[in-house]
C-alpha positions in Angstrom: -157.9 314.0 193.2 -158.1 310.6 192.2 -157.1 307.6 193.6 -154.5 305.5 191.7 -154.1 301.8 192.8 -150.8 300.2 193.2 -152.0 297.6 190.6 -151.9 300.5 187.7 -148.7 301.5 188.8 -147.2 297.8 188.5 -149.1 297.3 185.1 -148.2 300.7 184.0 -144.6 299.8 184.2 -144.7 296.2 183.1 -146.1 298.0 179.6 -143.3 300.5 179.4 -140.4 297.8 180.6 -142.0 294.3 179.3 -139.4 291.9 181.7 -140.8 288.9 179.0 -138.3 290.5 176.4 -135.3 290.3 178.7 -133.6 287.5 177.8 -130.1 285.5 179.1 -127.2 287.0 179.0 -124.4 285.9 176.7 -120.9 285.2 177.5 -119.1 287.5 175.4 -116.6 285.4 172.4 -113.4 286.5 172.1 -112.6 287.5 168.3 -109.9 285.9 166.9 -106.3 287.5 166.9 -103.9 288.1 164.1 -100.8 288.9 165.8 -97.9 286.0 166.1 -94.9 285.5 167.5 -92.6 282.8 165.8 -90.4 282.3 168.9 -93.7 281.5 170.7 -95.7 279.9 168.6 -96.0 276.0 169.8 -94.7 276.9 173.3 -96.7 275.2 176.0 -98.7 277.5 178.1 -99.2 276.8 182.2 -101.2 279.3 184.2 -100.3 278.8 187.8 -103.4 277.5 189.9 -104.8 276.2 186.5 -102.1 274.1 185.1 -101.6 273.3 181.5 -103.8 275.5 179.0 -102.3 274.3 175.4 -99.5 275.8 173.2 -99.1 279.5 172.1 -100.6 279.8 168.9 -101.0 283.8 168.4 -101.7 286.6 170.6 -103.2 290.1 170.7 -103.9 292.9 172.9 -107.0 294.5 174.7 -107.4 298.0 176.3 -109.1 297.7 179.9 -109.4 301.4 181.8 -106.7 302.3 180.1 -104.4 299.1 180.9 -102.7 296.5 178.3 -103.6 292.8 178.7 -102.4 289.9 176.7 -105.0 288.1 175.0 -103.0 284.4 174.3 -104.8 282.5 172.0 -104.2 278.3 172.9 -105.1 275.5 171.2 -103.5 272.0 170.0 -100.7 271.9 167.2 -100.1 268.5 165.7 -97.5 268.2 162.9 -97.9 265.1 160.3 -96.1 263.2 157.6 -97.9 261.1 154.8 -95.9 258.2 153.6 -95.6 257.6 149.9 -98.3 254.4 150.5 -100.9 256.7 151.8 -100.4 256.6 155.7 -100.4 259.3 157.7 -98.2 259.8 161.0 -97.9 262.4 163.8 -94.6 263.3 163.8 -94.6 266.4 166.8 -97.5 266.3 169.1 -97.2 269.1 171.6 -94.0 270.6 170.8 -92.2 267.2 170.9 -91.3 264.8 168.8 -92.4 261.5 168.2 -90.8 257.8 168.1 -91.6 258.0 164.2 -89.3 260.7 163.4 -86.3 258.8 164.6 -87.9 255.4 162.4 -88.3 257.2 159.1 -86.3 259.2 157.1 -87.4 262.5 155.0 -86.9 260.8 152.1 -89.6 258.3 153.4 -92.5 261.0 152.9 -94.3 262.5 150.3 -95.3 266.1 152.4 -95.9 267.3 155.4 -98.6 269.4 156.8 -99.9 270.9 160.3 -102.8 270.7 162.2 -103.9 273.9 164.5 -106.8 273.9 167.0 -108.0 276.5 169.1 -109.0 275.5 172.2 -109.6 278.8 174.1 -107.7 281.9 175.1 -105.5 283.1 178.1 -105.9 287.3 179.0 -103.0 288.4 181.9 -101.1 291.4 182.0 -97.9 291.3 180.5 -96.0 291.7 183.6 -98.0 288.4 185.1 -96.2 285.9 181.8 -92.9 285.9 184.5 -90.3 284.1 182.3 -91.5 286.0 178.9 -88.1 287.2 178.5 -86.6 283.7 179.0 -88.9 282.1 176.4 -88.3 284.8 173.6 -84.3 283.3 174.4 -84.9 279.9 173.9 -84.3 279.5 177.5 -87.0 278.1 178.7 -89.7 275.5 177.0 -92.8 276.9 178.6 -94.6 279.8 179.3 -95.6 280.6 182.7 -98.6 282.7 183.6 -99.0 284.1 187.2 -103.0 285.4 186.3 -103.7 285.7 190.1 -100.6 286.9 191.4 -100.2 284.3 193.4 -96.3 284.5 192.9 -96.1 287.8 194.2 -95.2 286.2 198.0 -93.1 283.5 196.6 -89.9 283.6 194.6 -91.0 283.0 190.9 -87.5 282.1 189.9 -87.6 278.6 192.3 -91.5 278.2 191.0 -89.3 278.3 187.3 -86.3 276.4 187.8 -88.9 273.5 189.6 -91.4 273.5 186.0 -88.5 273.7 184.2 -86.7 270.4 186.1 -89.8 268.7 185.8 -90.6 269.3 181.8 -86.6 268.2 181.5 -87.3 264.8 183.2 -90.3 264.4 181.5 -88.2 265.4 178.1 -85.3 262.4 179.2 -88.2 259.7 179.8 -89.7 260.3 176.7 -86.1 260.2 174.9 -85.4 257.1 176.5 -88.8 255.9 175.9 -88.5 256.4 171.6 -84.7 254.8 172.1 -85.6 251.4 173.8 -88.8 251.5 171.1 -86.0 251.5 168.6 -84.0 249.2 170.5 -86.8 246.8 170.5 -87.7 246.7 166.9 -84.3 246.4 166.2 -84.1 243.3 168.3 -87.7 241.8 166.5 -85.6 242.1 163.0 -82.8 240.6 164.3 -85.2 237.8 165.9 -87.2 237.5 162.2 -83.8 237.0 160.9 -82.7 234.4 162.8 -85.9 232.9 162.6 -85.5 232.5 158.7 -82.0 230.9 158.9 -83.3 227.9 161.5 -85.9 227.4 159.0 -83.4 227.5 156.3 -81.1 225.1 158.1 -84.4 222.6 159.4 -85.3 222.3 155.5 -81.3 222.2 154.9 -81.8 219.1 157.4 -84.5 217.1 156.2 -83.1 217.3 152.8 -79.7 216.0 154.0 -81.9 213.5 155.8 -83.8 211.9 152.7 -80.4 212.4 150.8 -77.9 210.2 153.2 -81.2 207.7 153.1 -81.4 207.3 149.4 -77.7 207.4 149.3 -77.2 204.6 151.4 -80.3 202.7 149.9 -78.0 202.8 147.1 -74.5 202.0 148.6 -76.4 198.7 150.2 -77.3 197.7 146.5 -74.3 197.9 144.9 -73.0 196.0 148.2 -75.0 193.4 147.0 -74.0 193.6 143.8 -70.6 193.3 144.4 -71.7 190.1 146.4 -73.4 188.5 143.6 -70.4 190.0 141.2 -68.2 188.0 143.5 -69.8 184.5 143.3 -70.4 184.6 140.0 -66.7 185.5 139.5 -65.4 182.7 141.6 -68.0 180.3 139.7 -67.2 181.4 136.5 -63.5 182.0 137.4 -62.4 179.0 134.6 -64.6 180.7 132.1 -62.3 183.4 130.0 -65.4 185.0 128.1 -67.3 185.8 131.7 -63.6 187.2 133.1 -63.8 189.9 130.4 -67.7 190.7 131.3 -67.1 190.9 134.7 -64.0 193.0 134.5 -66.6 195.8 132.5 -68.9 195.5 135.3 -66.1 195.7 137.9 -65.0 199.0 136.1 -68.7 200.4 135.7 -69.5 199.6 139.3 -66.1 201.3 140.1 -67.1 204.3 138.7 -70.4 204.7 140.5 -69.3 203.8 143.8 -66.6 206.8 143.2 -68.7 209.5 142.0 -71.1 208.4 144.9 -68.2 209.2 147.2 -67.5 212.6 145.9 -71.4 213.8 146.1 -71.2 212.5 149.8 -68.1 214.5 150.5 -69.6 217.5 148.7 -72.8 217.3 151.0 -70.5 216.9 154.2 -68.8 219.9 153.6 -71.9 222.3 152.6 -73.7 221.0 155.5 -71.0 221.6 158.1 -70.5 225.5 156.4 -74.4 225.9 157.1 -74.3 224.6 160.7 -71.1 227.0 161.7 -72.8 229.9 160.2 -72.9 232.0 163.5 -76.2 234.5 164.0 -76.0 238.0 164.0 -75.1 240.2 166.9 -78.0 243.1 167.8 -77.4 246.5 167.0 -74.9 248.0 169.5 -75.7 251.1 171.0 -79.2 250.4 173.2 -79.2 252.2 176.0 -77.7 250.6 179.8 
């Protein structure tokens, strides 16, 4: 009998299982599900001990020994508007709306479209989504997934009613948030408004300005006019042919100095309109 080394045996069995052909293994990718639910779809999903995975976008089901998962398929849902000039604005971001859609009207867009990205997938057992039932009702705003059962020792309704006080107060900030945005750009046209009438009124001004100067440029010549008109009537007062002259240039100088009168009353009045013009009060309504 011969001998075999332990060397042949080794070799022997790196020829019939070559280890250089093993290679890493793979994480297995989950195929994409069909299935969707309309009352979930854009729900944010939170896995307790995880925290916030994305929004619902479809789901589907796996057999595992003979037991029904979930398979929750999340991503990011973003639905936009494009203005009739071109732009493009993000109207609900996460399953809340944004300051735009309280700035524009419908009428203001040309279409609307969405934007859906997977990010990744949730698998649980049904029984671990704890508020499913309250979701499909419109009761609640998120789903909650217990995937370790770590709820199990703990009342999940409190763990509820705490997620769902905390995604109301952030709902209010944000509310109040797009309101004093409105608020505010209210105030800025109110503010370019005003801004336009003070520099209506300063060019108002400066025209009144040069006016009352030319105008009284011309009151102190025909003031010394009716000087000279004066000495020449006293020197030619014994003269009957210069008495009928200066009688037309009385009348003619009458005349102006009237009609001069009139335009200076008609620019006191418009002025004093244009200074008790009051501003305009700001929208009513911001919020306290």
């Amino acid at each position: 009998m011969s001998y075999i080394r332990p060397e042949d045996i080794i070799a022997e069995i790196r020829r019939a299982y070559p280890t250089e052909r093993v290679t890493a293994l793979r994480r297995p990718e989950f195929p994409r599900v069909v299935a969707v639910n309309e009352n979930l779809y854009g729900v944010p999903v939170y896995v307790y001990g995880e925290g916030f995975r994305g929004q619902y976008l479809r789901h589907g089901y796996i057999d595992r020994m003979g037991v029904r998962y979930w398979a929750i398929e999340t991503g990011r849902v973003v639905i936009y508007g494009e203005l009739v000039d071109g732009r493009v604005l993000p109207l609900v971001v996460l399953g809340q709306p944004t300051h735009f859609v309280f700035e524009y009207k419908p009428r203001d867009f040309r279409r609307f479209f969405r934007e859906e990205t997977p990010t990744g997938y949730v698998e649980c057992l049904e029984r671990q989504i704890v508020n499913l039932d309250r979701v499909l009702r419109a009761e609640d705003s998120v789903i909650i997934i217990d995937k370790y059962d770590l709820l199990r020792s703990s009342t999940p309704s409190e763990f509820i009613d705490r997620v769902k006080e905390q995604h109301s107060i952030i709902e209010a900030l944000q509310k109040s948030l797009w309101e004093y945005e409105k608020v505010i750009t209210d105030y800025r046209t109110n503010i370019s408004m005003l801004n336009a009438r003070v520099a209506k009124l300063q060019e108002l001004l400066v025209w009144s300005g040069e006016r009352a100067v030319k105008l009284s440029m011309e009151v102190t010549g025909i003031q010394s006019e009716l000087i000279r008109l004066r000495e020449e009537m006293r020197v030619r007062g014994v003269e009957a042919g210069a008495l009928e002259e200066t009688q037309r240039r009385l009348r003619d100088l009458i005349d102006r100095v009237s009609g001069l009168v009139g335009e200076l009353v008609a620019w006191g009045e418009e002025f004093k309109k244009a200074i008790e013009r009051k501003p305009e009060k700001p929208a009513e309504g911001a919020p306290k």
